[in-house]
C-alpha positions as CSV (number, residue, x, y, z in Angstrom):
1,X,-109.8,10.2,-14.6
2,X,-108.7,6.5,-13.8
3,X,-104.7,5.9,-13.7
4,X,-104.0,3.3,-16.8
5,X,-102.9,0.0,-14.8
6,X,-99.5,-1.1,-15.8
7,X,-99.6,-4.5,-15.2
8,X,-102.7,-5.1,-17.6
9,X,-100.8,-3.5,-20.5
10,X,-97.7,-5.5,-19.5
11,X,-99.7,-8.6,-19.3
12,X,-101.4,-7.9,-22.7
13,X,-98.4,-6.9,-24.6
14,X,-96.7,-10.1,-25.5
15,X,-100.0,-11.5,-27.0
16,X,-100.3,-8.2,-28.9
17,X,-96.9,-9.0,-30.1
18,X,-97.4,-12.3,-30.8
19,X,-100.9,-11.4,-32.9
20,X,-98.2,-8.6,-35.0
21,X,-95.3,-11.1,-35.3
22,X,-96.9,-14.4,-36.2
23,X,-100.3,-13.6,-37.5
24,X,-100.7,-9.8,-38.8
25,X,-97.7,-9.8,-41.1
26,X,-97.2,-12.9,-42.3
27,X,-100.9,-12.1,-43.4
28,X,-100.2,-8.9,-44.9
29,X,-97.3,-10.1,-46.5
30,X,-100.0,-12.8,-48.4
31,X,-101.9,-10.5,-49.0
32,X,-98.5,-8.3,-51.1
33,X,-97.9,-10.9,-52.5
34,X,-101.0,-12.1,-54.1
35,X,-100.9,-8.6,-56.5
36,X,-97.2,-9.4,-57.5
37,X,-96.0,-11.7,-60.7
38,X,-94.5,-15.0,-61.0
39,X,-90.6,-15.0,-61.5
40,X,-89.4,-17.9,-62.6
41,X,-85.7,-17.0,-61.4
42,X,-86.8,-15.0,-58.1
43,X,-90.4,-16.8,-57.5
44,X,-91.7,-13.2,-57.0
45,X,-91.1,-9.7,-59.3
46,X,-92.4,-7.0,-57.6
47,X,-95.0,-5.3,-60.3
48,X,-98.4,-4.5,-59.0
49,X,-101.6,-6.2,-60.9
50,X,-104.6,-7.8,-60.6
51,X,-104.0,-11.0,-62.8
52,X,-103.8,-13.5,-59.8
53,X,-107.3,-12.7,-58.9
54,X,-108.8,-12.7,-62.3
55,X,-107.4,-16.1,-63.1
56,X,-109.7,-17.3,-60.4
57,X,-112.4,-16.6,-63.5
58,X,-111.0,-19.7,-65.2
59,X,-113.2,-22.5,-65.4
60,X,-110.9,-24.5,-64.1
61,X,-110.2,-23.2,-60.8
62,X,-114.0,-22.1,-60.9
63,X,-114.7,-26.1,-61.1
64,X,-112.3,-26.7,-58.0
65,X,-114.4,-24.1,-56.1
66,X,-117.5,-25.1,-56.6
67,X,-116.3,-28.8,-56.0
68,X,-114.2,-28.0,-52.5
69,X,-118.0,-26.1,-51.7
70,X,-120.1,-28.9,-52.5
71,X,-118.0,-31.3,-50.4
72,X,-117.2,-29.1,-47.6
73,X,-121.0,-28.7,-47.3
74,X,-122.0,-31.7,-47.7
75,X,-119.6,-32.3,-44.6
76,X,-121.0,-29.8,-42.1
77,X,-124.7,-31.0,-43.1
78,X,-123.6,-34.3,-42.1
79,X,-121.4,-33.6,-38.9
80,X,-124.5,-31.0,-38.0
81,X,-127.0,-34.2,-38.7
82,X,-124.9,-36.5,-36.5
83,X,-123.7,-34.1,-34.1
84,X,-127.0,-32.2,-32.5
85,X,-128.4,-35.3,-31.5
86,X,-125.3,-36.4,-30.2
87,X,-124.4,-33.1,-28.2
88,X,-128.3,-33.3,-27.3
89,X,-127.9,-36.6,-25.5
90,X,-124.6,-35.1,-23.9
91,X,-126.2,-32.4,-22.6
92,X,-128.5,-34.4,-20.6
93,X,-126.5,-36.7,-19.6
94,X,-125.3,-37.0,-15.8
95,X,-122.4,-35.5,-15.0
96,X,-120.1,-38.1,-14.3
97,X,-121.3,-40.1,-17.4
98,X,-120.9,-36.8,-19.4
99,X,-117.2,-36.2,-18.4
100,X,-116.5,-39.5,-19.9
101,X,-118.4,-39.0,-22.8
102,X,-116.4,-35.5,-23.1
103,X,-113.0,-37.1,-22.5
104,X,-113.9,-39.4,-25.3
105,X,-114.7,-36.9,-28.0
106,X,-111.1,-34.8,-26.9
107,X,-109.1,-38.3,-26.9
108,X,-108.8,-38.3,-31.3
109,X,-107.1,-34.5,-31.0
110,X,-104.1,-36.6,-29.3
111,X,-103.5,-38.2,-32.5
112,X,-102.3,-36.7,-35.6
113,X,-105.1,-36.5,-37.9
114,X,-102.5,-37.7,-40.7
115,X,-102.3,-41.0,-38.9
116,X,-106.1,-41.6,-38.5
117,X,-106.3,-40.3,-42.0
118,X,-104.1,-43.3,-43.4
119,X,-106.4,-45.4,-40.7
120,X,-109.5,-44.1,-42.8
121,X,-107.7,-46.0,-45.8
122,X,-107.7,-49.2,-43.9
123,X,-111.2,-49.3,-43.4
124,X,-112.6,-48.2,-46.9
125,X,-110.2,-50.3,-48.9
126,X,-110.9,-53.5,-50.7
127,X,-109.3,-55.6,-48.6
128,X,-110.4,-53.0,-45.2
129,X,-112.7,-53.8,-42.7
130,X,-116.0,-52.7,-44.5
131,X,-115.9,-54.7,-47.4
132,X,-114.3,-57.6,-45.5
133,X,-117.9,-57.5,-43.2
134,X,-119.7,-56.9,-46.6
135,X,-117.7,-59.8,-48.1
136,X,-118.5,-62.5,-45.2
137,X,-122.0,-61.5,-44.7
138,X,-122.7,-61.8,-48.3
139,X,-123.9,-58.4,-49.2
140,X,-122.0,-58.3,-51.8
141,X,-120.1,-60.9,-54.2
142,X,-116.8,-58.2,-55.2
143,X,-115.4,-55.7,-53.4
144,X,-116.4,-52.1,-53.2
145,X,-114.6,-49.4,-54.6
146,X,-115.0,-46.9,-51.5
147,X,-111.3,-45.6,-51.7
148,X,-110.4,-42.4,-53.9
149,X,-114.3,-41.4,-54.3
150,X,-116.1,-38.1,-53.0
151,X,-117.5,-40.7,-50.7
152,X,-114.3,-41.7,-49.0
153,X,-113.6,-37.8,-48.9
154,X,-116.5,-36.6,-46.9
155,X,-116.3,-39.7,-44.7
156,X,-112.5,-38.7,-43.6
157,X,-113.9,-34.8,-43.0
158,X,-116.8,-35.6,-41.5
159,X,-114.5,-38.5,-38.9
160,X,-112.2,-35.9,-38.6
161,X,-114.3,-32.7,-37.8
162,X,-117.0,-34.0,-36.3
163,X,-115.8,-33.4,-32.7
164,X,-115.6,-29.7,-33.7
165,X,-119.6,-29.7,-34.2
166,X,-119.8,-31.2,-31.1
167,X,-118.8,-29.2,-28.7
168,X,-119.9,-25.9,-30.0
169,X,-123.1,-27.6,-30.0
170,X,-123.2,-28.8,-26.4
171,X,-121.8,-25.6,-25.0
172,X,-125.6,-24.5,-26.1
173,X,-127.4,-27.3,-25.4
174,X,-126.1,-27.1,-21.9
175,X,-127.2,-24.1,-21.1
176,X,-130.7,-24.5,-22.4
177,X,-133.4,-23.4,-20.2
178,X,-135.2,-26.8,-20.4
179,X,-138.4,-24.8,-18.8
180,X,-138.9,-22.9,-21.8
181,X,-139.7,-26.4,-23.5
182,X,-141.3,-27.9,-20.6
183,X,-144.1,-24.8,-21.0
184,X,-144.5,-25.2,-24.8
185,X,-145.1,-28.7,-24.2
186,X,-147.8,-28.0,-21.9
187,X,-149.1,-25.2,-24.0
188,X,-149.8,-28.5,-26.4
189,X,-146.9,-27.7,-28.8
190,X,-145.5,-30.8,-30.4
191,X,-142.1,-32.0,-30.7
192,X,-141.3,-30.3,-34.1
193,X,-142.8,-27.0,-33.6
194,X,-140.5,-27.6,-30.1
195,X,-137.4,-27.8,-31.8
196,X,-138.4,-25.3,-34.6
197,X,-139.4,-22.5,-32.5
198,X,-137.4,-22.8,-29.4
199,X,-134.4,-25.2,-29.7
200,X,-133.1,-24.5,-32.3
201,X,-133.3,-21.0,-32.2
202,X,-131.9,-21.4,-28.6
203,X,-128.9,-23.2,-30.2
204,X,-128.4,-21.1,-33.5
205,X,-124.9,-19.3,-32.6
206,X,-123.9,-23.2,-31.6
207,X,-124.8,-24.4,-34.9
208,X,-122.9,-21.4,-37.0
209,X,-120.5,-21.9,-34.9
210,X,-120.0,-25.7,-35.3
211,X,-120.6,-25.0,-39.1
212,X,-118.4,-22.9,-39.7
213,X,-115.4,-24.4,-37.7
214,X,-116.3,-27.9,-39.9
215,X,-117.0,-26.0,-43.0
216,X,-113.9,-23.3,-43.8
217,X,-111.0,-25.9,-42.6
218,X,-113.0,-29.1,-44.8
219,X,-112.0,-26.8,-47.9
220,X,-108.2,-27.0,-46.8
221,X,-107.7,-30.2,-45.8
222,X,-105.6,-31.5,-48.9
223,X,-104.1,-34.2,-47.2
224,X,-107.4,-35.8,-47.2
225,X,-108.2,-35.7,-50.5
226,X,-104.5,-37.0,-51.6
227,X,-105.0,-39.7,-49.4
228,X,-109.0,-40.7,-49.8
229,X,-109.8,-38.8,-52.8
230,X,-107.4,-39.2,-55.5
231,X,-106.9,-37.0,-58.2
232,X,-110.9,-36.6,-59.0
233,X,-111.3,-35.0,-55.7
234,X,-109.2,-32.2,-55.7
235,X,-110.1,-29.3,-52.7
236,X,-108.9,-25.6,-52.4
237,X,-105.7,-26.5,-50.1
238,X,-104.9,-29.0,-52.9
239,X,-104.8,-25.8,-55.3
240,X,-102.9,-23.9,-53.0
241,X,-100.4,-26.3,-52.1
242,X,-99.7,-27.7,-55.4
243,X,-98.8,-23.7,-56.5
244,X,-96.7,-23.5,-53.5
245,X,-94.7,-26.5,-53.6
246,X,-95.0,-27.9,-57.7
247,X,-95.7,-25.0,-59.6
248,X,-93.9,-22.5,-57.6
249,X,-96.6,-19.5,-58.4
250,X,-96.6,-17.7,-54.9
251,X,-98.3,-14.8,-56.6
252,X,-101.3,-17.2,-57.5
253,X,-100.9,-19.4,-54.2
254,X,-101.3,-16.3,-52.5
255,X,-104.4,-14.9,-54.2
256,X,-106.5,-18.0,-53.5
257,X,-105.5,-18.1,-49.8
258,X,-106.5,-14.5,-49.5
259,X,-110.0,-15.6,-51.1
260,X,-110.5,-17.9,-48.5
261,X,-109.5,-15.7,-45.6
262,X,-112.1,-13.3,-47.4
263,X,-115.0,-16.2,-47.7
264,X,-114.1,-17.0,-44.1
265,X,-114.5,-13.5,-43.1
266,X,-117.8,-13.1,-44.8
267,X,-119.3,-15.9,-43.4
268,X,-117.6,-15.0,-39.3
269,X,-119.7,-11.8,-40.4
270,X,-122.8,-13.9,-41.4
271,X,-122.6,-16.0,-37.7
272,X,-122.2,-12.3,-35.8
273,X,-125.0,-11.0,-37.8
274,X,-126.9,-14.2,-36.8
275,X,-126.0,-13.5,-32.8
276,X,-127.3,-10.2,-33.1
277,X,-130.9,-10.9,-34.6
278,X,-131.4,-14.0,-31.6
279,X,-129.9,-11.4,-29.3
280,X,-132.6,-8.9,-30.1
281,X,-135.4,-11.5,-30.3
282,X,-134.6,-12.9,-27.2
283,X,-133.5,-16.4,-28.7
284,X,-137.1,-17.3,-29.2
285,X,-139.6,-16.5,-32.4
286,X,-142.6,-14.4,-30.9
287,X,-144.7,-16.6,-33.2
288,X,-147.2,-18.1,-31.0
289,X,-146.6,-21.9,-30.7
């Protein structure tokens, strides 16, 4: 019988702690609260029920969902569009070129996403930089209306998150076996069936990965639509912040943040259900080629 080793449960105790303290039970404590009531004199009165969640069934919090969905989609479709090539070409890159390239995609994390956010504005504004170009190249005669549209909201997501599609992606990419498609190819598979049949099933727990890290936090991001979106544009985080701070319903603020954490948990199970099936196919189809 082995002898338990001392210092690996000292070493593993304060992040044990630090998962109870700061993550556990301040969720568990949501999660309390999201089957209490509103009090308007003590924010919270401690009676058990359900009505948080079934308000969810109102069309206009339905509307919000389906809206925060259809925009945080159409984000990680576009950073997964943008970013496999991208992470592709970094892959195959030489190393010293690729360092830099790396270094460049980290560099925006240094800066407060708030302040690029109000950069964003400067760009798609009337008087910003595209419609200035637009303007002088004679395009168009007026300027566009670019700010406080879903437009200008999936362009700030997709500026902002687009590093964290990335780098999922080229962890995978990098450690393609490049031998595999050198054999298809002269086998006389083509470049689709290439990336259809091994790539990309190669890369899948790269691109659930990178899809989900873009998708779950571009429905929480309300600073970006406040800032680029306007009041048309609203996402989840709006919701929960505006219950929070505005209409001081923690009860309710607290039911839709556990819906996300649920949503977020069915779709971590989705991506490790995903790893399992290309673990036990080998990563490649066994459809010939």
């Amino acid at each position: 019988m082995t002898r338990p080793d001392p210092f690996r449960w000292i070493s593993i105790l304060p992040v044990n702690l630090w998962l109870w303290l700061w993550v556990l039970l301040p969720t568990l404590l949501v999660v309390i609260v999201s089957f209490a009531s509103r009090d308007p004199a003590e924010l919270i009165a401690w009676d058990f029920t359900f009505d948080n969640y079934t308000r969810l069934a109102d069309p206009l919090y339905l509307q919000v969902f389906w809206h925060s969905l259809w925009l945080a989609g159409i984000t990680a479709l576009l950073c997964l569009l943008l970013g496999f090539p991208f992470a592709w070409w970094l892959a195959r890159l030489r190393p010293g070129p690729r360092a830099l390239a790396l270094f460049l995609i980290i560099i925006p994390f240094w800066t407060n996403s708030l302040i690029r956010t109000y950069a964003i504005k400067l760009i798609l504004g009337k008087q910003g930089l595209i419609n200035t170009v637009l303007l002088q190249m004679g395009i168009v005669e007026t300027p566009l209306d670019l700010l406080y549209t879903p437009f200008a909201v999936v362009f700030g997501l997709v500026y902002i998150l687009f590093p964290f599609m990335v780098l999922p992606l080229y962890s995978n990419l990098e450690k393609l076996d490049h031998s595999l498609i050198e054999a298809a190819r002269d086998l006389g598979a083509g470049r689709w069936q290439v990336l259809r049949q091994i790539v990309i099933p190669l890369t899948m727990p790269g691109i659930v990965a990178g899809t989900l890290i873009v998708f779950l936090p571009a429905m929480g991001m309300f600073y970006i639509s406040d800032l680029l979106g306007g009041a048309k544009n609203l996402l989840v985080g709006n919701v929960v912040r505006n219950q929070f701070l505005s209409s001081m319903d923690w009860p309710f603020g607290s039911a839709i943040s556990i819906t996300l954490i649920v949503l977020m948990g069915l779709l971590m199970l989705a991506y490790f259900q995903a790893s399992k099936r290309i673990n036990r196919a080998g990563g490649i189809h066994d459809s010939t080629l």
